[in-house]
N, C-alpha and C positions, 0 to 999 in steps of 0.2 A: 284380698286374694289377688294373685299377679294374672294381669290380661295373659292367656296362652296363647295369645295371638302375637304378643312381642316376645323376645329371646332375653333371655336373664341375662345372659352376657354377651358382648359383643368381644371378641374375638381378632384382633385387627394384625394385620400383616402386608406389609408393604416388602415390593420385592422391585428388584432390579438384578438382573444379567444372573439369576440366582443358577448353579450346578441343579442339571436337571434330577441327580442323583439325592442330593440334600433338599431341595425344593420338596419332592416327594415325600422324604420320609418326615418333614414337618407336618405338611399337607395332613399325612394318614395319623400322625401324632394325635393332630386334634381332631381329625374324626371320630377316630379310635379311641375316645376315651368317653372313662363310665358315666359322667355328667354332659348330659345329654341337649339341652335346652340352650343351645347358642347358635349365634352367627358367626359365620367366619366371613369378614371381608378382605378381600384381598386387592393388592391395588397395585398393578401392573406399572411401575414410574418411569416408562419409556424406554422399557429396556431393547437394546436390537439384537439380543437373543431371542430365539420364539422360545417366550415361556407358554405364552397364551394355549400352546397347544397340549402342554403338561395340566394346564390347570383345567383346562376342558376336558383331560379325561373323565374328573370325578362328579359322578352325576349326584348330586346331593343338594337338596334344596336349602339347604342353610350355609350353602355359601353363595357368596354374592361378591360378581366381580368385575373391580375396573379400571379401566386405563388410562393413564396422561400419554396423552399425544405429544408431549416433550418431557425431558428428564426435569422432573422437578427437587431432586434431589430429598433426601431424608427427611430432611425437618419437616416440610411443608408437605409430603406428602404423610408423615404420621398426623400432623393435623387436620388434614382432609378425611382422614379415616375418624377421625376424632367426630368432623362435622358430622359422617355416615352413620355413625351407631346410635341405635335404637336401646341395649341393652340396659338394664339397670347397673350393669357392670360391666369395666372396661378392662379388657386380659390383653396383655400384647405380647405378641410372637416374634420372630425371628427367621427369616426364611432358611439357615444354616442349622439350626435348634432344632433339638427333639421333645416333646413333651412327655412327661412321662403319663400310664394312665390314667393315672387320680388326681392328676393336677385340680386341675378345671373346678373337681368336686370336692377337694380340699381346700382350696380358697374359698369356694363361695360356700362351704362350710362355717371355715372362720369368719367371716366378715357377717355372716346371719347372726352368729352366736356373740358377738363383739361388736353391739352398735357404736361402739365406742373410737372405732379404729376404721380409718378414711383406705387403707392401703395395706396390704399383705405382699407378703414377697416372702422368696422363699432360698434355702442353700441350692447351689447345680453341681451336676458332677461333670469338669471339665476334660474333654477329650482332647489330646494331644497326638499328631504323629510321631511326634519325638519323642516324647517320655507316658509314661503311665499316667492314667486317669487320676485325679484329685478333686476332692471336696474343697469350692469354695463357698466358706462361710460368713456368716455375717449376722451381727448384733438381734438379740430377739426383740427388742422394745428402741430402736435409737431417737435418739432426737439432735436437734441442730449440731449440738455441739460435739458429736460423733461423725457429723457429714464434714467439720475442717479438714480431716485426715484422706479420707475416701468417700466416694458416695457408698453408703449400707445398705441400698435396694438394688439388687441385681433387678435392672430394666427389662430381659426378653420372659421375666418369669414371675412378672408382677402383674396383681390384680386390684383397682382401685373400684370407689364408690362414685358413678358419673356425677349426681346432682352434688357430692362434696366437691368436685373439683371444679364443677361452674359454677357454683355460689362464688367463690373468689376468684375469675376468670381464669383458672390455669387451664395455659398453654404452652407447648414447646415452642422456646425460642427460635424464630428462624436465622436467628443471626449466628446461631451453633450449628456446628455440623456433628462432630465427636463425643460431645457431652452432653448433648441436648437432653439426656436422661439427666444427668447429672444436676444440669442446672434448672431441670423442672422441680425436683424433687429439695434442692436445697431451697425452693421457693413455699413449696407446698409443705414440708416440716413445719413452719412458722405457724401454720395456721392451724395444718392437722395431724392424727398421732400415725404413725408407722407400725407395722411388724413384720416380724421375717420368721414363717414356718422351720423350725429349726432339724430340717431333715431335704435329702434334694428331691426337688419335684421336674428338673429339666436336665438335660446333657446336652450341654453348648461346646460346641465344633469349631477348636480354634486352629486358625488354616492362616496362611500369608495373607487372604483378601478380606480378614475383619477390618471393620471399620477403624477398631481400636488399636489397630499394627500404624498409625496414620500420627505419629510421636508428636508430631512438631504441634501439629490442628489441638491434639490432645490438650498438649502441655499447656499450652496458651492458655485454650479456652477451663481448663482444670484451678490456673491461675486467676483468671476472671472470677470465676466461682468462688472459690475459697475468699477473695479480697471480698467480695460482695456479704460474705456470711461474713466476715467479722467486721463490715460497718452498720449492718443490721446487729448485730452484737452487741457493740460498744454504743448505738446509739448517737448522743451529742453529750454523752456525762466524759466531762474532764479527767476525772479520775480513772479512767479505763486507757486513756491516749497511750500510757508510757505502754502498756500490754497490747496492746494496738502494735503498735510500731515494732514489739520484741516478736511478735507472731508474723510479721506481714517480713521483717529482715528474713525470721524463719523458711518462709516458702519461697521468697527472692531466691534464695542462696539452692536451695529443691530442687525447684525449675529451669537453675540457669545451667546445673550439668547438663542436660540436654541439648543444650546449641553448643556446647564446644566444638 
């Protein structure tokens, strides 16, 4: 039987300089929804906006919130949230992001029901000012060799199993800034299985100040990635060199229209 005294999932949101208008409606996202039993931590990373005063409105004891006295940028502060949670389960947010109601209880649905599966994620439906909303989706069952192409877990909508991912020390790289999803999850495939709820469970808010509008930081570190998964791939078996090398020309040649 689970202590009721700890929260089944932890909930983690790292914010900096966030619009007080989307701040909020994440905020109520995860309060507002029908599974009940979490923390929300929230972690102030030095922003010189006053968010602090947005987040003190909401008087609810299951958030829990804190601040860096300097900007410590992304990485390190999703991992300080990491160090915070008590949860059996790890959900991460988005301060731009909406959850939708059933998230929370859709995930931690599947992963009761599938002791089998380290990580759930799910399709979003992406908000544009310029054009109409669209469903992005992604693979129901991937594994490594689906992450060469793209990463298959959309990050702000994903929920993992915490004692699976410290058995094998995963943590976000602090030396990413843009993919740090990316290149956590092309680490953690290797070890454990993936799914992705084939319906959307978030509506992510894409505006000029995403992270991922940041091409150059992207492209690199997207690069980095991808080389990484195909020498964990090929191993040191000789026979695999020559496809080695026809893959690795492949994404040279990707990557380089970007810096024209």
């Amino acid at each position: 039987m689970e202590n009721s005294n700890i929260p089944l999932i932890s909930v983690l949101l790292p914010v900096y300089n966030a619009k007080s208008v989307y701040l909020k409606e994440c905020i109520e996202s995860i309060l507002n929804q029908t599974f009940k039993n979490f923390e929300l931590l929230i972690l102030n990373d030095g922003s010189t906006k006053d968010i602090e005063s947005i987040i003190k409105l909401y008087n609810d004891e299951r958030i829990k919130y804190y601040k860096n006295e300097v900007n410590l940028g992304i990485t390190k502060s999703r991992n300080k949230l990491l160090s915070l949670a008590s949860g059996k389960y790890i959900a991460i947010a988005d301060h731009d992001d909406i959850s939708l109601p059933e998230r929370l209880q859709k995930e931690y649905d599947f992963l009761e029901n599938n002791s089998d599966i380290s990580l759930v994620s799910a399709w979003i439906q992406v908000k544009s000012q310029k054009r109409n909303d669209v469903i992005w989706k992604t693979k129901q069952y991937p594994k490594i060799l689906d992450f060469l192409s793209r990463c298959e877990i959309i990050h702000p909508v994903c929920m993992w199993r915490k004692e699976d991912f410290e058995k094998y020390n995963l943590r976000y790289d602090e030396e990413y800034y843009g993919v740090q999803d990316y290149e956590l999850f092309s680490k953690a495939v290797k070890f454990l299985k993936f799914a992705n709820i084939q319906e959307p469970l978030l509506i992510y808010r894409k505006h000029t100040n995403n992270a991922s509008n940041k091409k150059k930081v992207m492209c690199l570190e997207t690069y980095k990635v991808q080389v990484n998964i195909l020498k964990f791939l090929i191993s040191d078996k000789k026979s695999q060199d020559k496809l080695f090398k026809k893959y690795l020309i492949q994404i040279k040649h990707f990557w380089k229209k970007f810096f024209r």
